[in-house]
C-alpha positions as CSV (number, residue, x, y, z in Angstrom):
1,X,0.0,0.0,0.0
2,X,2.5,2.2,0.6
3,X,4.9,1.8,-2.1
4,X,1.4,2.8,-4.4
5,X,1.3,6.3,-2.4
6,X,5.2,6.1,-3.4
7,X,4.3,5.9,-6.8
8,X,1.6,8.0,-7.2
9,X,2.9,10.9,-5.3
10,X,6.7,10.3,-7.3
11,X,4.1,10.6,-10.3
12,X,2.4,13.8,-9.4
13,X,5.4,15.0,-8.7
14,X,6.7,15.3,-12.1
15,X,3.8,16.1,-13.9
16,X,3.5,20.3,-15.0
17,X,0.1,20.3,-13.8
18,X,1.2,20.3,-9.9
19,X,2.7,23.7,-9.7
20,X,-0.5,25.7,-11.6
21,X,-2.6,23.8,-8.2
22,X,0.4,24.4,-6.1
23,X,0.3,28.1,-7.0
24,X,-3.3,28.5,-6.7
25,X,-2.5,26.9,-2.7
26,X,-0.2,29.2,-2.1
27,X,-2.0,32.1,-3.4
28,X,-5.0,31.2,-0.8
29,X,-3.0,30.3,1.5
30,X,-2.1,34.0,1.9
31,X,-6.1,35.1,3.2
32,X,-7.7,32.5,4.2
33,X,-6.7,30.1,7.2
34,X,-6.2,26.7,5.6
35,X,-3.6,24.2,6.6
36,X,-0.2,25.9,6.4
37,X,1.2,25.5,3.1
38,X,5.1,25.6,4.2
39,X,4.1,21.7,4.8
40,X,3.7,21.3,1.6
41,X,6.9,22.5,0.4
42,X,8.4,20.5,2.8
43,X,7.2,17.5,1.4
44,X,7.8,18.2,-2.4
45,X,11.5,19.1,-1.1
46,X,12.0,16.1,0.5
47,X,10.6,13.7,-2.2
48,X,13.0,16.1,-4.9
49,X,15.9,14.1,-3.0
50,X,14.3,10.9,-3.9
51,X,13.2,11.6,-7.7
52,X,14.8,14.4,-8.8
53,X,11.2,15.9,-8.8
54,X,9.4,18.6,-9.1
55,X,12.1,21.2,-9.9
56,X,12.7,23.0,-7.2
57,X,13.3,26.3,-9.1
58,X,10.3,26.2,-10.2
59,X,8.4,24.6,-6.8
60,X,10.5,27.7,-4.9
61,X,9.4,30.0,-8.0
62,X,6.0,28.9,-7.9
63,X,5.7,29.3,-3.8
64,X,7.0,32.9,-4.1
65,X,5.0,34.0,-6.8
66,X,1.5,32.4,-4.8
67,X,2.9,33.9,-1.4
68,X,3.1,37.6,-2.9
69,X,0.2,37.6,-4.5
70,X,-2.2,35.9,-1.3
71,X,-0.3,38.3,1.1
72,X,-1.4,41.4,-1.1
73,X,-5.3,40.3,-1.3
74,X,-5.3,40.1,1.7
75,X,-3.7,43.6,2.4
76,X,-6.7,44.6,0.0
77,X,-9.7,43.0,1.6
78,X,-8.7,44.3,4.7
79,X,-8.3,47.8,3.3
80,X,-11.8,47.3,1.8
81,X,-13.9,45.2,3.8
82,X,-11.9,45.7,7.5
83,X,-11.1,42.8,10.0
84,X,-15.3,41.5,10.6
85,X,-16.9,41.1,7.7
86,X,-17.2,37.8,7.3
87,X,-18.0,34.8,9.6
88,X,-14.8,33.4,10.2
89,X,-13.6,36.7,11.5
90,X,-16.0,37.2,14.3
91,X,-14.9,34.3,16.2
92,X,-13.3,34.9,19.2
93,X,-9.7,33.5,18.7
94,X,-9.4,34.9,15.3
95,X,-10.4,38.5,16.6
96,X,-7.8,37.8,19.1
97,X,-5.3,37.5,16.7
98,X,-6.4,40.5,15.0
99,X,-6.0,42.4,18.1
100,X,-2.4,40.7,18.3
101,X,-1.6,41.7,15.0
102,X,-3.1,45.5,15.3
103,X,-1.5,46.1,18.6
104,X,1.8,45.2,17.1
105,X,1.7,46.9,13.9
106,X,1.2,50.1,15.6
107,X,4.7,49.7,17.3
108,X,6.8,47.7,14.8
109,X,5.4,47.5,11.4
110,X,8.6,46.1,9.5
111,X,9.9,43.9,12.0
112,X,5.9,42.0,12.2
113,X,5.3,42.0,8.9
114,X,8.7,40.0,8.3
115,X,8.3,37.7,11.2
116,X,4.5,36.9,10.6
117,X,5.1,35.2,7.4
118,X,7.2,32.1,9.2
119,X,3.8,31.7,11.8
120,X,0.8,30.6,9.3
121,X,-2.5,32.3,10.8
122,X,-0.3,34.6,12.1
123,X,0.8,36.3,8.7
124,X,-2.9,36.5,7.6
125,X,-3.7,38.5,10.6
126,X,-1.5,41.0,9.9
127,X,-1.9,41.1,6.4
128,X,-5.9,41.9,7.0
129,X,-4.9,44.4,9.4
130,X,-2.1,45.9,7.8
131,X,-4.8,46.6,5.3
132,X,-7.1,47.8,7.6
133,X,-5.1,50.1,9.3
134,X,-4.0,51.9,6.1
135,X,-0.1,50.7,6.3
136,X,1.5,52.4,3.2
137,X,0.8,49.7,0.4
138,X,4.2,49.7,-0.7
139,X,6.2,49.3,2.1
140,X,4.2,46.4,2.9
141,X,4.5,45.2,-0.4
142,X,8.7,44.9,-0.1
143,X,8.7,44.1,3.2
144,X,6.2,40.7,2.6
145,X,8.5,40.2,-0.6
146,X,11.4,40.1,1.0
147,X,9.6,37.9,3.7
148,X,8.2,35.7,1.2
149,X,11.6,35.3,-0.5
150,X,13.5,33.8,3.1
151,X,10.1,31.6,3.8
152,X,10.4,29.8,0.6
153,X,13.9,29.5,1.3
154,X,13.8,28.2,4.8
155,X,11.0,25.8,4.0
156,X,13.0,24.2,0.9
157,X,16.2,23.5,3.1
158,X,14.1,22.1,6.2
159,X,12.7,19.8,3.5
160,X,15.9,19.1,1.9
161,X,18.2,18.9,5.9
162,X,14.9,16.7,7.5
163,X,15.6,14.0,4.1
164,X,18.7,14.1,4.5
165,X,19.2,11.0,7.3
166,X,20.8,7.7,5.4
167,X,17.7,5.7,6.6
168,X,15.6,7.4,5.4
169,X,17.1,7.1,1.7
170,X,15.1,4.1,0.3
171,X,11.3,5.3,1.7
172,X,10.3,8.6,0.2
173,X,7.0,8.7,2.7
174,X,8.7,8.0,5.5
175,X,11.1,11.1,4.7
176,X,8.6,13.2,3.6
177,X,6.7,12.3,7.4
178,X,10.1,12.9,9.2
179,X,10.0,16.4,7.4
180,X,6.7,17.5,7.8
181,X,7.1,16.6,11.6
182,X,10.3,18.6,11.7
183,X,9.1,21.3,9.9
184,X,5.8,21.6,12.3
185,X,8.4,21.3,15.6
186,X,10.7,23.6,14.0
187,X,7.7,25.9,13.4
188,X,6.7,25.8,16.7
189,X,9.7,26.6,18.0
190,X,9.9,29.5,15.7
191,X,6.7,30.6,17.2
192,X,7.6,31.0,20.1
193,X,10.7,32.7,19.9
194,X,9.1,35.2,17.4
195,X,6.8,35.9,20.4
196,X,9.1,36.2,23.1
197,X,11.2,38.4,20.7
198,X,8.3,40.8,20.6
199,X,7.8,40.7,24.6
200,X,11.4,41.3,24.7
201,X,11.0,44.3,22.5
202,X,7.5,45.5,24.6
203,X,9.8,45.7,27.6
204,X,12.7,47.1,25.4
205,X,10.2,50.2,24.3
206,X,8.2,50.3,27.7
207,X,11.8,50.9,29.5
208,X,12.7,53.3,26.7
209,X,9.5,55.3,27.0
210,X,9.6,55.9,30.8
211,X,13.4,57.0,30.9
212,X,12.4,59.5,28.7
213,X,9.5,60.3,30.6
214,X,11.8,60.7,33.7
215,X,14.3,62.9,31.2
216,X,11.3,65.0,29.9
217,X,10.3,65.6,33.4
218,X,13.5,66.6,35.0
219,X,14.0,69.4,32.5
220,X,10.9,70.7,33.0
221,X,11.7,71.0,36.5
222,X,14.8,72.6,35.7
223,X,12.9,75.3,33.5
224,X,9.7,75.6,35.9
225,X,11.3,75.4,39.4
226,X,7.8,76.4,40.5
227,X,6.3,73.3,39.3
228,X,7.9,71.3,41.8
229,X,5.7,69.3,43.6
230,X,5.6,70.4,47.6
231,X,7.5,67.3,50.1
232,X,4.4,66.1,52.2
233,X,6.3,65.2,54.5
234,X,8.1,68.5,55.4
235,X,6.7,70.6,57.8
236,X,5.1,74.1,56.5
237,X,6.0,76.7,57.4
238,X,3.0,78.3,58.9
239,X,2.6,75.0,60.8
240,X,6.1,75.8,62.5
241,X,4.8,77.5,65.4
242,X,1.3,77.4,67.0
243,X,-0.3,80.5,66.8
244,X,-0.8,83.0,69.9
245,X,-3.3,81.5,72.6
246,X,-3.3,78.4,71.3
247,X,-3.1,75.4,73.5
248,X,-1.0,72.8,73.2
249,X,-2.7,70.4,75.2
250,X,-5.8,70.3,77.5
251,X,-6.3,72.3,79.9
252,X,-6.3,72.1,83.0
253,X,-7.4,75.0,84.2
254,X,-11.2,75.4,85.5
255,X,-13.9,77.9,84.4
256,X,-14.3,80.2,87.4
257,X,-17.6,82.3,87.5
């Protein structure tokens, strides 16, 4: 049974048809949350080891071109239609992400729109939002290029280092499993780094932010002495001494008719 998926998916493989459906994956894969289509390139690199096929100019080609153009529809709808129009939006985890993606594309625009494209719903998200929130079109557009360019990239060479183990030389499935697995730990891992990189960068700017609060303040201090707030805890002057007649305890003294 297996050595007939062998076949057939060897087969596939090397047919032209694969890349005009691979392309049209890839392009949906860029606005609509499907299964993440790095997987797939995984596999196709790893059975390339095997066969020879497909071409992985062209399977690298073919990714890029679909990547681009998903990202930028999405960029579109988001411009045009905003982050709730439609079903799949509304639900609770995906409006979460939205929020992610919004709050962090007000802070670092560049540095999310690169790291989004290696975390799958992730890069929708932010290409919706990017969108949404009117981030200049072509900025976004180089940035996700560039992005798009280093996904294809990474994904090829974890297909091609996963299929690399001698035993796994004489059963193409088996090495495309081994890949997939290592490319979804891998991605995982990626994940989370990405997000403790941008925690790292919160508490980066949030430091920044108050020195230069404290800065700010000191020199207006400097400029408006009179501004300075009184020490509480400093006696006032007009509280220095009693005032005349006043007692300082009670008295002892009795009313006499």
């Amino acid at each position: 049974m297996l050595d007939v998926i062998d076949h057939a998916i060897l087969h596939a493989a090397g047919q032209w048809w694969i890349y005009p459906i691979l392309l049209v994956f890839f392009f949906i894969d860029g606005f609509a949350m499907i299964a993440p289509s790095e997987t797939l390139i995984v596999a196709l690199a790893a059975y390339w080891r095997h066969s020879g096929e497909p071409n992985l100019w062209i399977l690298g080609a073919t990714a890029l071109i679909g990547a681009i153009a998903g990202d930028n529809v999405a960029y579109v709808l988001g411009r045009r239609i905003g982050t709730d129009r439609w079903k799949w939006m509304r639900r609770a985890k995906v409006q979460k992400v939205f929020g992610w993606a919004r709050h962090e594309l007000d802070k670092r625009g560049a540095v999310l729109i690169f790291t989004a494209r290696y975390i799958p719903w992730g890069r929708v998200a932010v290409n919706y939002v990017a969108g949404s929130t009117r981030f200049r079109h072509r900025t976004f557009f180089w940035l996700d290029a560039f992005a798009c360019l280093t996904w294809v990239a990474y994904s090829l060479g974890v297909g091609l280092l996963a299929s690399s183990f001698p035993w796994l030389h004489r059963n193409p499935l088996l090495s495309v499993v081994v890949a997939v697995v290592f490319a979804l730990v891998l991605g995982v891992i990626l994940d989370h780094a990405i997000t403790v990189f941008h925690r790292w960068r919160d508490a980066k700017d949030a430091e920044r932010a108050a020195q230069r609060a404290a800065m700010a303040h000191r020199a207006h201090l400097i400029l408006h002495p009179e501004d300075a707030a009184p020490d509480d805890y400093a006696p006032h002057p007009e509280a220095s001494a009693p005032p005349t007649g006043a007692h300082h305890g009670p008295s002892l003294e009795l009313d006499r008719d």
